[in-house]
Every structure is written in structure tokens, then in C-alpha cells.
C-alpha positions in Angstrom: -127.9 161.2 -22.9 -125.3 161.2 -20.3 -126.4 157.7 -19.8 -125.3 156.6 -23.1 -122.2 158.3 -23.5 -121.1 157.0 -20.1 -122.2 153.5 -20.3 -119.7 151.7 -22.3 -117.1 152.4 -19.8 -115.2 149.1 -18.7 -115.7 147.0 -15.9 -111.3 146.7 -15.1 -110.9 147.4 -11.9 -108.8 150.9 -12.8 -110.5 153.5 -15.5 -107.5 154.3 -17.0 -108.1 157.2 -20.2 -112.3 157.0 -19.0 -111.0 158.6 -15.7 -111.7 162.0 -16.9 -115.3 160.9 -18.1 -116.5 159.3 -14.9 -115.0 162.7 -13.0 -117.2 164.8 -15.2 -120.2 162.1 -15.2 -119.9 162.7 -11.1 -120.0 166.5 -11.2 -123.0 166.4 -13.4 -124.9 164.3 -11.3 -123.9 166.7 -8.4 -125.0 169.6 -10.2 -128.3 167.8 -11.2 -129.2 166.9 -7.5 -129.1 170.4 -6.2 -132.8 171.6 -7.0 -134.1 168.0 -6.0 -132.4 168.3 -2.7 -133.7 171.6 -2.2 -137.4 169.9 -2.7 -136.4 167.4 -1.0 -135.3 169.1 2.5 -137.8 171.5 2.5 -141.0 168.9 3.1 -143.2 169.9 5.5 -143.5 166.5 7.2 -139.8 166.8 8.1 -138.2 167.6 11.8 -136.8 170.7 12.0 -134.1 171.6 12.7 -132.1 169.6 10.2 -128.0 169.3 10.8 -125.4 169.0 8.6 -125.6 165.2 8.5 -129.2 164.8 7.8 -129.1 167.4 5.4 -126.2 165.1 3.7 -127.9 162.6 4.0 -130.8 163.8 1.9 -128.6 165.2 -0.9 -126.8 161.7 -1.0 -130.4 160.5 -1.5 -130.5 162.6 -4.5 -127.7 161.9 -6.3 -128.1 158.5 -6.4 -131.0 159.1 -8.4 -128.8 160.1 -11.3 -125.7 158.0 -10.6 -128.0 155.0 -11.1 -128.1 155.9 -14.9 -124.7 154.6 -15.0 -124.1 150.9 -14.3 -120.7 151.2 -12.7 -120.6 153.9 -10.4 -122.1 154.4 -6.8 -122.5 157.0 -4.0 -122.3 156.1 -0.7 -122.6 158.2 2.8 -119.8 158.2 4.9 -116.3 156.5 3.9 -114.1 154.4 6.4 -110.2 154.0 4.4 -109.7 150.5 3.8 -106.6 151.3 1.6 -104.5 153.6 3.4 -106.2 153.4 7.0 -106.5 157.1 7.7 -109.0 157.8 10.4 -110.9 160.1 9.3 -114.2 159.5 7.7 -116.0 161.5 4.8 -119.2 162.2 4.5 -119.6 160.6 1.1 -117.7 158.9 -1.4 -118.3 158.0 -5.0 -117.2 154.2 -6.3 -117.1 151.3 -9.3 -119.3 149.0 -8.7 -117.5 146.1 -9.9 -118.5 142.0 -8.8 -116.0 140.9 -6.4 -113.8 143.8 -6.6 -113.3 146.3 -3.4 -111.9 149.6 -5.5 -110.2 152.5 -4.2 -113.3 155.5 -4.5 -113.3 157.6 -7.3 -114.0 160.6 -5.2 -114.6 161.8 -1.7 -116.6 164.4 -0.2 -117.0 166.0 3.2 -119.8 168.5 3.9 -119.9 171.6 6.2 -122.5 174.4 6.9 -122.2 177.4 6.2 -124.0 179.3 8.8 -123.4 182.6 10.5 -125.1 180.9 13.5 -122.0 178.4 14.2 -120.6 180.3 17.2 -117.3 181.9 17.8 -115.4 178.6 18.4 -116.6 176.9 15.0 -116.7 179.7 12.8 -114.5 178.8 10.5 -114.4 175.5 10.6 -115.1 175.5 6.6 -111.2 176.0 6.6 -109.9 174.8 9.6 -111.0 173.8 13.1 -110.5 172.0 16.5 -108.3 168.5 16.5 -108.0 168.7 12.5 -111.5 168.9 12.1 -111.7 172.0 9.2 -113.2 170.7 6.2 -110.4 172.2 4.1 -107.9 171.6 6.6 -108.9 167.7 6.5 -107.8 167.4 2.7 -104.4 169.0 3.5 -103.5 166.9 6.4 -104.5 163.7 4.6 -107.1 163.0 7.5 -109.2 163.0 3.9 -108.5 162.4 0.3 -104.7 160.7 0.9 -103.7 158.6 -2.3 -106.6 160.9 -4.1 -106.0 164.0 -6.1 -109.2 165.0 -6.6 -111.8 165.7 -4.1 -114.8 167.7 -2.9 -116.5 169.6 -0.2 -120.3 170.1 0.1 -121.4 173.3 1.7 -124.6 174.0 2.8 -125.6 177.9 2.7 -127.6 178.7 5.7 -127.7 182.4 5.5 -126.3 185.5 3.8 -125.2 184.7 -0.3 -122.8 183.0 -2.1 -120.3 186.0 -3.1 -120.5 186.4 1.0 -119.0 183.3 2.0 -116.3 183.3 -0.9 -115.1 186.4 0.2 -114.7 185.7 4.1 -113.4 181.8 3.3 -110.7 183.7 1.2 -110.1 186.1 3.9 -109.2 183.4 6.6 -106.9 181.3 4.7 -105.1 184.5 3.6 -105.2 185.7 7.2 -103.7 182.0 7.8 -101.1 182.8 5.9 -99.8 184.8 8.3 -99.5 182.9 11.0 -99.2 179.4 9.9 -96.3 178.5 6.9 -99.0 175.0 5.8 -100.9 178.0 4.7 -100.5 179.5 0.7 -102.4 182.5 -0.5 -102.7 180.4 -3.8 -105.3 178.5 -1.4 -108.1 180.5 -1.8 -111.1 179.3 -3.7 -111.9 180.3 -7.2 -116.1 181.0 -8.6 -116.6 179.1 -11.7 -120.2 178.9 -11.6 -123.1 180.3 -9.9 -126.6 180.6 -10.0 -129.6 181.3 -7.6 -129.5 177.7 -6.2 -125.9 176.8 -6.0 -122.3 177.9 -6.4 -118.8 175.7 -7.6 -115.6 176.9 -6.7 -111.9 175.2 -7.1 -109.3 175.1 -5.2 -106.1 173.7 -4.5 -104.6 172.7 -1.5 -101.3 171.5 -0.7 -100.1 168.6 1.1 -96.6 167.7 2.1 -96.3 165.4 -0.7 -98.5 167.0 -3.2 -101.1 168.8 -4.1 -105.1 168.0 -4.1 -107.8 169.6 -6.3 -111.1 170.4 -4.0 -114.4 170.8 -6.4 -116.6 173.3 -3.8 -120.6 172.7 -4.4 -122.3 175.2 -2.4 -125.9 174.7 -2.0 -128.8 177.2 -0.6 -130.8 176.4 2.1 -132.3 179.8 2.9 
């Protein structure tokens, strides 16, 4: 189904009014991949332990497998900005496949775990980290996202629940507020969906130009 009511988008080179479609074709297919993945990193014949960017690497995997039902949109691992030149590099990044055509993604992602077991110095690193490096953090300082208004991050749950790590994510950007004027209580992430194997969340965050929208997937690993 989602197949055919995606596949008569155009092949232009911008989406125009299918914008919102293909946004809500991507989420689907994110949403979709979640039990696969869960299959998927828990084969025996795998080499534990598994980091963040293998266990990316394996979701990626997965979602592919339902992207390819549409004819004109990829996923990729790992994005290098060829339009704006920002250094940093997502983890993954959702594109039109177009002949000849290099487009501007659709959609980045970067992926953090979530994981008790981080240590002191990378605790938080979910929000915001060493040298820029905070997954949240990355999105508002444009090291991520710029020229985008929508965008992602992919959590993978390691240990304790869902309600858990909303709750302590919520408390260090408020506690940021306090110290750091970047910071906005209306930062903290919103639940709009959970279930035993994954959790999405919304927030905003704002830049010095404008504001981004950041889809949170949070996936069990546990």
C-alpha cells in the first residue's frame, strides 16, 4: 500500500507539495524497521559487543528494505555536506534518487546510545557533549541539519525504559537552561508514541537563524 500511494511522486529535482508525503513515507519505514533490527542485532553469529555504529549500521540495513518500495528515495550511512560544507557528518541520511542529479537529502539522522554504562564524561552526550559532539547539540550549532528543518536522532536504549530516559534528557536541557542562554526550556522532548519496542518523541531546537524539528526514534536493545 504505501508503495502505491507513494510512487507517483515526480522525478524534479525539488518535491514541492509531495514534500510532506515523502516525510511521512520516511517515518513509516523507520517505524517498520524497528522489530527487524531488533532480529537483526540479536543473531547469535554476531560479535559482541556491538557499538553505536555497528548497531547503525544494521538498522540502516533495515530500512532500506522498505525504502526500496519506493523508486525515488534512498538511505544511506553516514553523510559528508556537499551543499553547505559543514563538517560534521551524520550517521544517515535519506535522498531522491534522481539520474544525474546530486539533491540536497531529504532528511538527516545521527544516532546515540543510550546507556547508563557511558561514564561520567559522556553521560549526556544525547544532549550535548565534548567539542560539539552532543547529538542534540549538533542540530543547534548547525554542525548537522544546516539548510534542513527537519531532522532526526536515533537512540539506541541499552538499559532502564523509555519513560526513564525522557525524563533525565528533559532534566539536563532544563538544568542547561540555567547556565547556558543557547539553552530553552521549550527544548525538551515531547512522547508521541510508545510501545514495548520503540519510543518517538519531538522536539524543537533552536538555532541562531531558526528553528529545527528533531523526530526522536528510540529503539530497545535490552
Amino acid at each position: 500500500m504505501l508503495a502505491e500511494e507513494y510512487s507517483n511522486i515526480n522525478s524534479t529535482p525539488f518535491l514541492s507539495n509531495q514534500e510532506g508525503k515523502t516525510i511521512s513515507f520516511i517515518y513509516e519505514c523507520l517505524k517498520k524497521s524497528c522489530m527487524p533490527f531488533k532480529k537483526a542485532s540479536s543473531k547469535p553469529n554476531l560479535k559482541l559487543p556491538l557499538n553505536e555504529n555497528k548497531y547503525t549500521q544494521i538498522f540502516v540495513e533495515q530500512v532500506e528494505v522498505f525504502v526500496k518500495s519506493h523508486p525515488n528515495i534512498g538511505v544511506k550511512n553516514q553523510y559528508s555536506d556537499t551543499f553547505n560544507g559543514t563538517k560534521g557528518i551524520p550517521d544517515f541520511y535519506f535522498h531522491k534518487v534522481e539520474e544525474g542529479v546530486h539533491n540536497e537529502p531529504l532528511m538527516v539522522w545521527e544516532a546515540k546510545m543510550l546507556s547508563t554504562s557511558l561514564g561520567k564524561k559522556r553521560e549526556k552526550e544525547y544532549v550535548i557533549g565534548d567539542k560539539n559532539n552532543g547529538g542534540i547539540e549538533r542540530f543547534k550549532t548547525e554542525k548537522h541539519g544546516k539548510g534542513q528543518t527537519k531532522c532526526g536522532i536515533l537512540g539506541f536504549v541499552e538499559n532502564e525504559n523509555f519513560k526513564h530516559w525522557n525524563t533525565t534528557i528533559n532534566n539536563w536541557i532544563n538544568d542547561l537552561t540555567t547556565t547556558n542562554t543557547d539553552w530553552k526550556k521549550d527544548e525538551v522532548l515531547s512522547n508521541i508514541e510508545t510501545n514495548i519496542d520503540f519510543c518517538i518523541l519531538t522536539s524543537i531546537a533552536h538555532r541562531k537563524s531558526d528553528d529545527i524539528s528533531l523526530t526522536h526514534l528510540w529503539v530497545s536493545i535490552n
